[in-house]
N, C-alpha and C positions, 0 to 999 in steps of 0.2 A: 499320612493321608490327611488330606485339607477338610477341615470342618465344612470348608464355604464350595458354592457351585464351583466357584470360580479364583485362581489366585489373584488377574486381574481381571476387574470391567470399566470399559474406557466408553463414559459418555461422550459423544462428539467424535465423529468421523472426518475429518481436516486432518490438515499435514501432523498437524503435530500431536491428535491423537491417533492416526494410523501409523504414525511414525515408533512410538512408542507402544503399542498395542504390536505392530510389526517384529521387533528388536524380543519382546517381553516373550513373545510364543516361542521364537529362535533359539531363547534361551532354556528351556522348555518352561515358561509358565502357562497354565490352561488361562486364556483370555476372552472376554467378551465382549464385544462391542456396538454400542446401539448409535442408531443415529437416525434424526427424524425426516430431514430432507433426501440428502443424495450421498453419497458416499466420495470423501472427494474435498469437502466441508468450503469455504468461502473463496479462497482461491482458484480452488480446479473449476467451481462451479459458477459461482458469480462474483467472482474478483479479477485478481490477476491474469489468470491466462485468458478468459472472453474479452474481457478489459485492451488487453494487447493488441489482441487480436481486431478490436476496434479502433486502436491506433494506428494498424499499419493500413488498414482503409483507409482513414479519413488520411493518411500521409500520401498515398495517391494524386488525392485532391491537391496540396499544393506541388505532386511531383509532376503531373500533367503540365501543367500552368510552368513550371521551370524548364521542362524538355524543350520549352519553345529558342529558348537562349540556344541548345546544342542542335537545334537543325531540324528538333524534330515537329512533326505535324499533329495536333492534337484538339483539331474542331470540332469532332461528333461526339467527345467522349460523353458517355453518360454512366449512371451509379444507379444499383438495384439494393435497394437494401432488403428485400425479403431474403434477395437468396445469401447477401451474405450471413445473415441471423441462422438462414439455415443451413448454409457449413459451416458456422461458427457453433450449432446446436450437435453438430455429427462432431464433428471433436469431441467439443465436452461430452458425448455418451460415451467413446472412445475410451475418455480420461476414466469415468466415471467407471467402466468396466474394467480398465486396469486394476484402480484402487483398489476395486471390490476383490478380483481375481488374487492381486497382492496378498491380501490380508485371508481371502481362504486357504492361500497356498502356504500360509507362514501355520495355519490351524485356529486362526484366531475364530468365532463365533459372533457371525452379524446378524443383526436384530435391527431389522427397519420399524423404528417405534420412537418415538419422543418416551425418555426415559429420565425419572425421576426419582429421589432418595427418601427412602421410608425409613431409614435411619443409616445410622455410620456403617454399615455393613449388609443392607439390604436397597437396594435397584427395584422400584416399580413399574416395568414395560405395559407402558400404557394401550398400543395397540395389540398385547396379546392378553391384556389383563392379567399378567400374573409376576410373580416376585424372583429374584432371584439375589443370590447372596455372593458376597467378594470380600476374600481377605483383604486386597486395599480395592481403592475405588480413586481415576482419575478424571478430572473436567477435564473437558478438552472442547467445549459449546462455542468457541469463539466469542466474536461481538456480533455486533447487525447495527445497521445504519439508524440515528436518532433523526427525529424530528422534532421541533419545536412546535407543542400542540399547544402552546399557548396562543397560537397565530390563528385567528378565525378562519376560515377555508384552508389550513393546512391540508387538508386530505384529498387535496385537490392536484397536489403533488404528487410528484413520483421519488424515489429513493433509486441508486444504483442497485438496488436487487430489481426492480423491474424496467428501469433501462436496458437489461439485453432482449426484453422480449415487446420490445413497442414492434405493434401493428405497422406502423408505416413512421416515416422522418418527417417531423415537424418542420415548418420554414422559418421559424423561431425557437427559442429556448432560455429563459430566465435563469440561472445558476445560484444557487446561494450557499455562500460559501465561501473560503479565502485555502485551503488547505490541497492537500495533493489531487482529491479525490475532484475536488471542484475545478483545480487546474485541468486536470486530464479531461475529462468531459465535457469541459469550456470547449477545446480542442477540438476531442474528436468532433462534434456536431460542427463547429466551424468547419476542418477539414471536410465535411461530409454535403457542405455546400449552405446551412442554416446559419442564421443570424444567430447571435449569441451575446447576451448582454450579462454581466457576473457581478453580484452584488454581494459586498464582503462588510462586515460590521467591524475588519479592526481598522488600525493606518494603512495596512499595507498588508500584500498577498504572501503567503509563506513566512507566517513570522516563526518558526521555528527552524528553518535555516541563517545561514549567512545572508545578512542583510545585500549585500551586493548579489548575492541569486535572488532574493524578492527583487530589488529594483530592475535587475535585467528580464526577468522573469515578465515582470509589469509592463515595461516596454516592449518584448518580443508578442504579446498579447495583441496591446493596444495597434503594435505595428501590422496586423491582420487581421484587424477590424474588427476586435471582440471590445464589447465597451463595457470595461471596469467603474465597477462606482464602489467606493469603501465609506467607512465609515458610517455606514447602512444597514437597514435590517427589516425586512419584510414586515407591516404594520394588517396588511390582510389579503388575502387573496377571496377574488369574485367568479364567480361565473360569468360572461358575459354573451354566453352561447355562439355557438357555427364553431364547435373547439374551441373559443378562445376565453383567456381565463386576464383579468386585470389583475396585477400584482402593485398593489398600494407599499409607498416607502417611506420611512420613515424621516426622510428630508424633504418628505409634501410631493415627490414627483410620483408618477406611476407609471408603468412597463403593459400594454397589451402582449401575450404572447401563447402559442400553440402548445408549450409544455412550460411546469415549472418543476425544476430538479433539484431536492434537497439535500445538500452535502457539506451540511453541517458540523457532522463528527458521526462518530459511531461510539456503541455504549457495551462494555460487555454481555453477553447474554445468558442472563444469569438467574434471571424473572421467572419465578416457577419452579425452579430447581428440586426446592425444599432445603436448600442447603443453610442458609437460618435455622432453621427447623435440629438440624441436626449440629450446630453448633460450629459452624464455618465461619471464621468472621470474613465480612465484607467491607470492600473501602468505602467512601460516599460516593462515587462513581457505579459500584454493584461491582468491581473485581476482585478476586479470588485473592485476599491476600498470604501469599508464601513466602519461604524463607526460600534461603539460596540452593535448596535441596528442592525446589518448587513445592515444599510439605504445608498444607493448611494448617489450622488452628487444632483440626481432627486431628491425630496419628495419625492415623489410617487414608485420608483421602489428601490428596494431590493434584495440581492445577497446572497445564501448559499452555502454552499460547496467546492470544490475544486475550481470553477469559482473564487472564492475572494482571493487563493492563502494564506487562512492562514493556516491553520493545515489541511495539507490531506490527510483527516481517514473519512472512511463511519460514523464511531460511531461520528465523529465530527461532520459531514454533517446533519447525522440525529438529535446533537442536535442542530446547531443551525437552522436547520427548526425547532424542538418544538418551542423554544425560541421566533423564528418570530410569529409562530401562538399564541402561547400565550401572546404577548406582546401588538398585532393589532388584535386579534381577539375572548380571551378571558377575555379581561383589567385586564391580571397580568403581569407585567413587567418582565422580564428575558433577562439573560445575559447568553449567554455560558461561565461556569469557563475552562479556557482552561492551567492550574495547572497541572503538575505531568498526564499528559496523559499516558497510557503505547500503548507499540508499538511494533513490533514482526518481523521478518524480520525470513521469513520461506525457510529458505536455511539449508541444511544438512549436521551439526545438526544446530538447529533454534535458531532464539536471541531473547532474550524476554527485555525489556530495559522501566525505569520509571525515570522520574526525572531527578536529575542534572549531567551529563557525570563529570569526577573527574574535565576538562580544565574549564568547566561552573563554576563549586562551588571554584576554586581555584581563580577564575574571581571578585567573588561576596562575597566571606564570608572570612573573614581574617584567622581562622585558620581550615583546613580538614582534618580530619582523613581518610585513606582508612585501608580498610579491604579486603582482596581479596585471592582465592584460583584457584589453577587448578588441578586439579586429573581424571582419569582413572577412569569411571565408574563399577560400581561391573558388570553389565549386560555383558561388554567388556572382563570381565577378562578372560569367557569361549569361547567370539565371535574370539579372538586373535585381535580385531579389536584394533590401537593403538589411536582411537578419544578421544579425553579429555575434559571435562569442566571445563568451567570457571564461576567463579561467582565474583562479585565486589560491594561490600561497601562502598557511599559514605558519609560521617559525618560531621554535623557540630561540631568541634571539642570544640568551645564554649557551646553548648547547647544541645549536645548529639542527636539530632535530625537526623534521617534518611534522606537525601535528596536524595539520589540514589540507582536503583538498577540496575548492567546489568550482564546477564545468558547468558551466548551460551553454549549449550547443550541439550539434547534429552529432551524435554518438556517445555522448556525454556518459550514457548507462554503460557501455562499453567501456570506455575507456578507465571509467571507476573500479569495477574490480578488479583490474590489475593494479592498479595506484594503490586502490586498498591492503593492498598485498605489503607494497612497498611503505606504508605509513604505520601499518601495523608492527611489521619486523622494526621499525626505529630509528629507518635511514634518516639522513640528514641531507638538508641543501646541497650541499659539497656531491653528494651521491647522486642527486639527480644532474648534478651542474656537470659530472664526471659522465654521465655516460653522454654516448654520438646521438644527436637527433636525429630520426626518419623522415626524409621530405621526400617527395611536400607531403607530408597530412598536417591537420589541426593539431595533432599529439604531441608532437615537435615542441610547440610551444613551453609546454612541463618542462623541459629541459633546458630553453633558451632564456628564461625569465631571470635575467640577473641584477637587475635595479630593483634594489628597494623602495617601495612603494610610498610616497610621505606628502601625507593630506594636505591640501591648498588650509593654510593660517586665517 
């Protein structure tokens, strides 16, 4: 018989701690789980799936405009953006009652309460004022989006948590930002019919890909009228009334615009916790830091998902929740392999990207081959639309081995996780050169790319 309420209580309701709270009851430990906003945590709720969901709108907007190449007729069309917000809001309560449903049906114990630790084994539920106790205890809080409140009028801004719920579409939009999240939102308000102008403070957009996806990336932008400025960074934003806000920059020019959207990074959410307090150590960022078991600096308490600042992907999150539940709760040891992960960056057209970026393997492996193409999609040729794809190969040039793959273009997410499949397992060029191409699609290409790739001297 457990001393404590609880064997586990999992702050944070997100993938990765419903995932783990899910597996932990299964197995039979009594579980409890609080969580302050929604059940569901940043993905179900205000990430990824509304996020999407905003993409495949604003994809309209340029697919209207291309049906005219195939015959079709498309002068009246017009865009409501209430009602999308609100089927996009009937999903997510959809999603939200699933989670909920999930997790009572596995036995677990939800607690709608922002919940906080009064020591290494005691949970203070703040909306019920009262304590309860867990032999372990896991984060699971995520991150949330930062702002740079150094900037005078920052709060003048909005963050992606309440971009799915604007009142009405701006005919403008300011972005700041360089990273996926700034990518995608550039985007959808483009596609959605708004002016869009994206102001990035490094060289260049996406610097933590393959530099050949930031450049193409950059171009497929500016070739639909979104005006990039890098090297930049918001010096103050103004009111300047009738909605509209001046956004002053720090290379002297300045941006009037109807919304400004800050997507700058996101920080773990870890402020308040009390985990300090109880002897958690923390990075300089505020993540949870763990070992490969996701175990804090406590015994006792344990960190999954974006809260630990190591790879932050839902599909990450959720596995290193299995991993926890089966390690401490169904005695089989597991480790997250966190190898060749694929990743997608859904801006239009969209990146699909595995493995080593060409600057990684060029880092690590003495001799690289690239292989790489950019062409004019066959679908383009009647759209008149001039968007190109890109694909890139990267090789270990000793051992023929596939270590990378990055795509920008129309399917790009798609096409990634099955590649990912193929880069993980350790095929080699020869593998992909062996098998039959599919035509006509874009995909083809993977398999046709047989010149090595060798930079202008």
């Amino acid at each position: 018989m457990t001393k404590y309420d609880y064997d586990l209580f999992t702050i944070g309701a997100g993938s990765g701690g419903v995932r783990a709270s899910r597996l932990a009851s299964s197995y039979g430990a009594k579980v409890g789980v609080a969580e302050e906003y929604r059940v569901g945590g940043t993905c179900v709720i205000r990430g990824c799936v509304p996020k999407k969901y905003l993409v495949y709108a604003s994809e309209y907007g340029h697919g209207f405009h291309h049906a005219k190449g195939y015959g079709w007729s498309a002068e009246t069309v017009s865009f409501d953006w209430a009602k999308l917000i609100e089927n996009k809001d009937n999903e997510i309560d959809r999603l939200n009652g699933i989670y909920i449903r999930n997790l009572k049906n596995a036995g677990a114990d939800i607690f709608q309460s922002r919940a906080t630790l009064k020591d290494a084994h005691t949970v203070h539920l703040e909306a019920e004022n009262r304590d309860v106790t867990a032999e372990r205890i896991l984060i699971a809080t995520g991150g949330a989006p930062w702002v740079d409140e150094s900037v005078p009028g920052h709060d003048l801004g909005i963050t992606s948590n309440e971009a799915f719920h604007l009142e009405k579409l701006p005919k403008h939009v300011v972005v700041a930002g360089g990273g996926y999240i700034a990518i995608e939102f550039a985007c959808i308000f483009k596609g959605l019919g708004c002016d869009v102008c994206l102001v990035y403070r490094g060289e260049d957009i996406l610097r933590y890909f393959d530099a050949d996806v930031s450049v193409q990336v950059h171009t497929e932008l500016q070739r639909q009228g979104i005006r990039v400025i890098t090297q930049t960074i918001f010096d103050r934003i103004e009111d300047i009334g009738g909605d509209q806000k001046r956004v002053h920059l720090s290379n002297g020019e300045h941006v009037d615009t109807g919304l400004v959207f800050w997507a700058v990074g996101r920080k773990p959410a870890t402020n308040g916790l009390g985990l300090e307090k109880v002897g958690v150590e923390l990075d300089k960022n505020g993540a949870v830091k763990v070992d490969d078991n996701s175990q804090s600096s406590v015994e006792n308490i344990f960190a999954v998902g974006d809260v630990t600042d190591r790879v932050n992907l839902t599909p990450v999150a959720i596995r290193e929740g299995a991993a926890f539940a089966e390690t401490y709760y169904n005695n089989n040891p597991t480790k997250t392999d966190y190898r060749f992960i694929p990743k997608a960056v859904f801006s239009q057209p969209p990146v699909g990207s595995v493995g080593y970026a060409e600057h990684e393997a060029r880092h690590e492996f003495k001799n690289v081959d690239i292989y790489k193409t950019n062409f004019r999609s066959m679908k383009h040729i009647l759209t008149g639309s001039e968007e190109r794809v890109m694909m890139k190969l990267v090789v270990d040039g000793d051992t023929d081995r596939v270590l990378g793959c990055h795509i920008v273009g129309e399917d790009a997410a798609e096409m990634i996780q099955c590649v990912a499949i193929a880069v993980k397992a350790g095929l080699k060029k020869k593998d992909f050169d062996d098998t039959v191409a599919l035509h006509p699609t874009i995909s083809e290409e993977l398999v046709t790319m047989r010149e090595k790739f060798v930079p202008e001297v």
